[in-house]
C-alpha positions in Angstrom: 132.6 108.0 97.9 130.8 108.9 101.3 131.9 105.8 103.4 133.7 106.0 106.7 137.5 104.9 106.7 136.9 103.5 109.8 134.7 103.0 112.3 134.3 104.9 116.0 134.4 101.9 117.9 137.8 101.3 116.0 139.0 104.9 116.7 138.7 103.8 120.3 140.4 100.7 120.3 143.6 102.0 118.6 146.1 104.1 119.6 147.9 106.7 117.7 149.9 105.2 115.5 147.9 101.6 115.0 144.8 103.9 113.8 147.4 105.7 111.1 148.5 102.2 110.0 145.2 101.0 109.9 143.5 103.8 108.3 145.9 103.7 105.4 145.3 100.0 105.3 141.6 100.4 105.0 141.6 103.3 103.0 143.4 101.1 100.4 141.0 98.6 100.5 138.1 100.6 100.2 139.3 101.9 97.1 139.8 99.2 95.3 136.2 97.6 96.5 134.2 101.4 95.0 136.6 100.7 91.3 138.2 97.2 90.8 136.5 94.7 93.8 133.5 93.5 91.9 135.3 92.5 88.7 139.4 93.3 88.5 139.6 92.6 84.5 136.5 94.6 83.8 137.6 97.4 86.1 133.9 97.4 87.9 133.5 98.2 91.7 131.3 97.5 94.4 128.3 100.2 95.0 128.9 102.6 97.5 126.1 100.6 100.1 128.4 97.4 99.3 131.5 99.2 100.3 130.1 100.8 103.6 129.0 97.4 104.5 132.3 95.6 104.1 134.1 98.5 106.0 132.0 98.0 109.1 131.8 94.0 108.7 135.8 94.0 108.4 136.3 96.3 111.1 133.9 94.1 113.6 136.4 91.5 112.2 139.7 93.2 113.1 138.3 94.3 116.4 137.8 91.0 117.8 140.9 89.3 116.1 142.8 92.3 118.1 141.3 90.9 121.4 142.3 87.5 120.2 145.9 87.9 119.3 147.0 92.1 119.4 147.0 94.7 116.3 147.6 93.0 113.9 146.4 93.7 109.6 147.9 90.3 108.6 144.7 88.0 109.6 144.7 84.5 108.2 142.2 82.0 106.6 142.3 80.0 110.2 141.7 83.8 111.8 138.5 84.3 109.7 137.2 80.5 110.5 138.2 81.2 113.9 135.5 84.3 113.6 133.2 82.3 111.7 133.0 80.1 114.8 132.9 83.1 117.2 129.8 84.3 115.8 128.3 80.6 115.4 128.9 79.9 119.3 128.5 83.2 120.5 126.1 84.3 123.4 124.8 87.3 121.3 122.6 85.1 118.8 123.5 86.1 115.3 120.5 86.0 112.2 121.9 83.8 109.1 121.5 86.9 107.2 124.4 88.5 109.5 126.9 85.9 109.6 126.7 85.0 105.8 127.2 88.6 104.8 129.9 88.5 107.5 131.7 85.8 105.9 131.0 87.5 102.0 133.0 90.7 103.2 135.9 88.6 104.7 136.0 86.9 101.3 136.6 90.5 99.6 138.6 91.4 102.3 141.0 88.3 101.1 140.3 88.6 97.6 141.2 92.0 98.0 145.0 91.1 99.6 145.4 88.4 96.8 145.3 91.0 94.0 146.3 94.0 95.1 149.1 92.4 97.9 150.0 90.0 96.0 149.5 87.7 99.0 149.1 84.1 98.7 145.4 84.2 100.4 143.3 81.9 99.5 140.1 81.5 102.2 137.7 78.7 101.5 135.5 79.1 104.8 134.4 75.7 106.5 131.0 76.7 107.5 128.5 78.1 105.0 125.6 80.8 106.0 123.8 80.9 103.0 120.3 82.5 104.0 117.1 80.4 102.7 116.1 82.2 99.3 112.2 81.7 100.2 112.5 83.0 104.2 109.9 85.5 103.8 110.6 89.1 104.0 109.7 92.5 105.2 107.7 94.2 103.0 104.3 96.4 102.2 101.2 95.4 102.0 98.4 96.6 99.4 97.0 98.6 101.9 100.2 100.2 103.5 101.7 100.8 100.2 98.6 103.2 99.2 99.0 105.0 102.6 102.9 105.2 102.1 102.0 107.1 98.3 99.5 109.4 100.4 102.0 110.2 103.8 104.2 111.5 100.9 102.1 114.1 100.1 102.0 115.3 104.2 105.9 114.5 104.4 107.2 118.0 105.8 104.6 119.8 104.6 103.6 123.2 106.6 100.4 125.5 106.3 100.0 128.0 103.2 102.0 131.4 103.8 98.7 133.0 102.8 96.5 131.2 105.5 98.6 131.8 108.3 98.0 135.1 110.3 101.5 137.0 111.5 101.9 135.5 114.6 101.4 132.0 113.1 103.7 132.9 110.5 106.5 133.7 112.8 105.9 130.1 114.6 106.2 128.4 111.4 109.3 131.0 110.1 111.2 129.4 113.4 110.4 126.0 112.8 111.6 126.4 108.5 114.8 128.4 109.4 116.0 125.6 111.9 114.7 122.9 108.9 116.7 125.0 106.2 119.3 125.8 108.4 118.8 129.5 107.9 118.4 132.8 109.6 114.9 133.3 110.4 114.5 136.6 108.5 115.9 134.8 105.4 112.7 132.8 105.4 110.5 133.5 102.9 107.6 132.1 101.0 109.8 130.6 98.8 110.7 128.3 101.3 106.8 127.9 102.7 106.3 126.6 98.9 109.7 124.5 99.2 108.2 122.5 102.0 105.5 121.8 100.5 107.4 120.6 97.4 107.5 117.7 95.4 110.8 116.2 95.8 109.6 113.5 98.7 106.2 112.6 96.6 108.6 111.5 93.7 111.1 109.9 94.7 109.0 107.8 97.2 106.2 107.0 94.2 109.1 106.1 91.3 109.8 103.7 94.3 106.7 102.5 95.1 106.6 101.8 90.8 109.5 100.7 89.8 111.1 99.3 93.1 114.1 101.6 93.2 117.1 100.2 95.3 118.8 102.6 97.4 121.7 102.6 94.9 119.5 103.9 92.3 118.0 106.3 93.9 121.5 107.4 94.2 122.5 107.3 90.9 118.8 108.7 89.5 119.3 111.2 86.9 116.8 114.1 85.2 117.5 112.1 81.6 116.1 108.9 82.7 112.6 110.5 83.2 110.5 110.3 80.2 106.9 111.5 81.5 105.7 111.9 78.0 105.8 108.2 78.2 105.2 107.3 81.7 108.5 105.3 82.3 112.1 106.0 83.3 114.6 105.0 81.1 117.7 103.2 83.3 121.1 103.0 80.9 123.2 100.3 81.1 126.1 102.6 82.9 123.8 104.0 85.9 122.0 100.3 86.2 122.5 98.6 89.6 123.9 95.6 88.2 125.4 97.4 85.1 123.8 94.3 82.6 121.7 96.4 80.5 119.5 99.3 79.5 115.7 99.3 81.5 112.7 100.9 80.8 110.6 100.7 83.6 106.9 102.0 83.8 105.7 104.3 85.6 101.6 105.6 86.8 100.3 108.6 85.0 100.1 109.9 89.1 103.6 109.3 89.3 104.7 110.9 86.3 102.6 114.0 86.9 104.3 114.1 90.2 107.7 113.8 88.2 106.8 116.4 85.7 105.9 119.1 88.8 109.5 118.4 90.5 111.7 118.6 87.7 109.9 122.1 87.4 110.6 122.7 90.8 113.9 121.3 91.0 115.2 124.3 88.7 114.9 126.9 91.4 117.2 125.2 94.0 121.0 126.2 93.7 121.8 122.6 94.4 121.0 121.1 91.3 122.8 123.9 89.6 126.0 121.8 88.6 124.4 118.6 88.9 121.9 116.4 86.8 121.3 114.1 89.6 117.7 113.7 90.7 117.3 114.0 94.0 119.6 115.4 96.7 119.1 115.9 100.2 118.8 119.4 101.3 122.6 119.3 102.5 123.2 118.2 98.5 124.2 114.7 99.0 123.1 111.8 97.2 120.8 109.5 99.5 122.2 106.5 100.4 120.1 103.2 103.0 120.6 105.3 105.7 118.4 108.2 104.6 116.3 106.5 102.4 115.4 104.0 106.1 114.8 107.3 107.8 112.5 108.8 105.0 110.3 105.4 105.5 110.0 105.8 109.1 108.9 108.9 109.0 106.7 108.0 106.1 105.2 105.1 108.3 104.8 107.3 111.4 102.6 109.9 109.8 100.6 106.8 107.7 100.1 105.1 111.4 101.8 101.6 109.9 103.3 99.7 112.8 106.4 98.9 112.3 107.1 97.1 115.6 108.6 93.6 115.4 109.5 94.2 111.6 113.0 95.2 109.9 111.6 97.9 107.0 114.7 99.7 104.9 114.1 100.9 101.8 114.4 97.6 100.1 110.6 96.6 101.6 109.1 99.0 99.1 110.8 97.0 96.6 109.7 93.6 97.9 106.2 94.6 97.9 106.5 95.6 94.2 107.8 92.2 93.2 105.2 90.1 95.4 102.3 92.6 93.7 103.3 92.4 90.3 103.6 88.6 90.8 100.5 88.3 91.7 98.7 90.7 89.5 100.6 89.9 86.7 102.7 87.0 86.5 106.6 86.5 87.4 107.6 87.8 84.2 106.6 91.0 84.6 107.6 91.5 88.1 111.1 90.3 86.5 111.1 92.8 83.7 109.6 95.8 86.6 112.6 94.8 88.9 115.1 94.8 86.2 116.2 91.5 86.9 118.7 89.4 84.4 117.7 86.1 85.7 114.1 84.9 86.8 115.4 82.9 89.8 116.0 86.2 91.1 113.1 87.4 91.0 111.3 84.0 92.5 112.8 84.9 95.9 110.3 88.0 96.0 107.7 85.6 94.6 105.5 85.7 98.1 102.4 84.9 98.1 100.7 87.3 100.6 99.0 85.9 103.7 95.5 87.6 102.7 95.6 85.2 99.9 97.1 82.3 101.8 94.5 82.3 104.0 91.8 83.5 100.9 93.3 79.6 99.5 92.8 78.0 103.1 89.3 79.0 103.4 88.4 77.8 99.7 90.4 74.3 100.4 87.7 73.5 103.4 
């Protein structure tokens, strides 16, 4: 698990032995959130996004109840409502989306001290921050999603080896070694054809299909692709919400671009011992982080504006459930976003504002 302990700004505040205490305190909790925290009797944990996201949230937590009252671990219901009302009253003006998922990692954070503490900690909060289902959100349009599958084709790409002349070569050798982190006489043309690789192309198209969250596109493995099919075939283990086995389709484009990088994947020592995938070239799994930083780039080279908007990953996703809602019908944007219950999939259920105003213009 590739989640923090604990945060800088903690690091900071502590001295030496608080940060030991601390850390050992956290470290415990974190633990149990990755392998027990979502269900203790059925020994399931939290994803690895979920976790990093209660670490921080709990941290901001302990950092202001340490202002309040002194290091302290032992916080209180009346501690956490007290920070419910911080945020509530405070001058920095909090979204509903941050102050209920503030409160939901408290609640693990408690839930976490009843079982494994054994502490009688129960915390019913006296505010609720339940964001509306329909606020609408951030996501592709028609038009930006077809640029987004054509930017992924330019994504890092670099001239042919063959086209360049030696002195363009030696540009482009300088900029691939410091990309590759290698010696500039260990580039080769190997690496000219790496960059121009399919690795970007089909991980961002399986998204732009099958609305891959970031935790699946961490937990993506070579046997879920079936090309001869067109679909990718999620088991019940690897699944985000672990409640059965998916078959999602796929494009013939997509596939094709599939079929080239499972080829290519072969020559990277990476993927040796692994049957992930996709890796980053440092060989990690990608995680929001990356994945947000992937899109921006992706945006920046398809010239989408992205001021005044929040895009992650997840807006890929949200574009393929409005889509296929409206192409198809909720159903199928249900069965395409592997979703158990339909009242899940309602909330991406956005009628897009083309159409809105397509429905204005026809009412007179």
């Amino acid at each position: 698990m590739n989640v923090p302990v604990v945060s800088s700004p903690v690091e900071e505040r502590l001295d030496e032995r608080q940060l030991v205490d601390y850390r050992e305190y956290k470290r415990d909790l974190l633990k149990w959130l990755h392998h027990l925290g979502k269900n203790p009797d059925h020994a399931e944990g939290y994803a690895e996004t979920t976790v990093r996201q209660v670490s921080y949230k709990v941290d901001k937590f302990y950092r202001w109840l340490w202002n309040e009252e002194g290091y302290t671990t032992s916080a209180t219901p009346d501690d956490a409502d007290d920070y419910m009302r911080h945020l509530v009253y405070s001058d920095t003006e909090y979204s509903t989306g941050h102050k209920a998922s503030s409160q939901k990692c408290l609640k693990r954070l408690f839930k976490w001290r009843r079982h494994e503490l054994g502490e009688e900690v129960e915390w019913e909060p006296t505010h609720s921050f339940s964001p509306d289902a329909s606020q609408p959100r951030d996501y592709l349009t028609v038009e930006e999603r077809k640029l987004i599958r054509e930017a992924a084709l330019e994504y890092g790409s670099v001239p042919s080896y063959s086209a360049l002349d030696p002195q363009e070569r030696q540009s482009w050798k300088r900029y691939l070694a410091q990309r590759f982190e290698k010696p500039i006489d260990d580039v080769s043309v190997s690496d000219f054809d790496r960059a121009n690789g399919w690795k970007i192309p089909s991980l961002t198209w399986v998204s732009l299909d099958c609305g891959l969250r970031p935790v699946e596109v961490e937990r993506a493995t070579v046997n879920w692709v079936d090309t001869e099919n067109n679909v990718l075939r999620i088991p019940k283990a690897e699944s985000s919400k672990n409640t059965e086995n998916w078959i999602v389709g796929v494009t013939e484009r997509t596939s094709t671009a599939l079929e080239r990088w499972l080829i290519e994947r072969q020559q990277y020592d990476q993927y040796q011992d692994t049957d992930a995938l996709w890796l980053t070239r440092h060989g990690n799994p990608y995680n929001s982080s990356s994945l947000k930083y992937i899109l921006s780039r992706l945006c920046e080279i398809a010239e989408i504006p992205t001021e005044n908007r929040s895009l992650s990953w997840y807006a890929i996703r949200h574009s393929v459930g409005t889509y296929m809602t409206r192409e198809q019908d909720l159903a199928a944007a249900q069965a395409q976003l592997r979703h158990k219950s339909p009242e899940t999939t309602m909330r991406y259920d956005q009628t897009p504002i083309e159409d809105r105003r397509d429905a204005l213009n026809r009412m007179g």
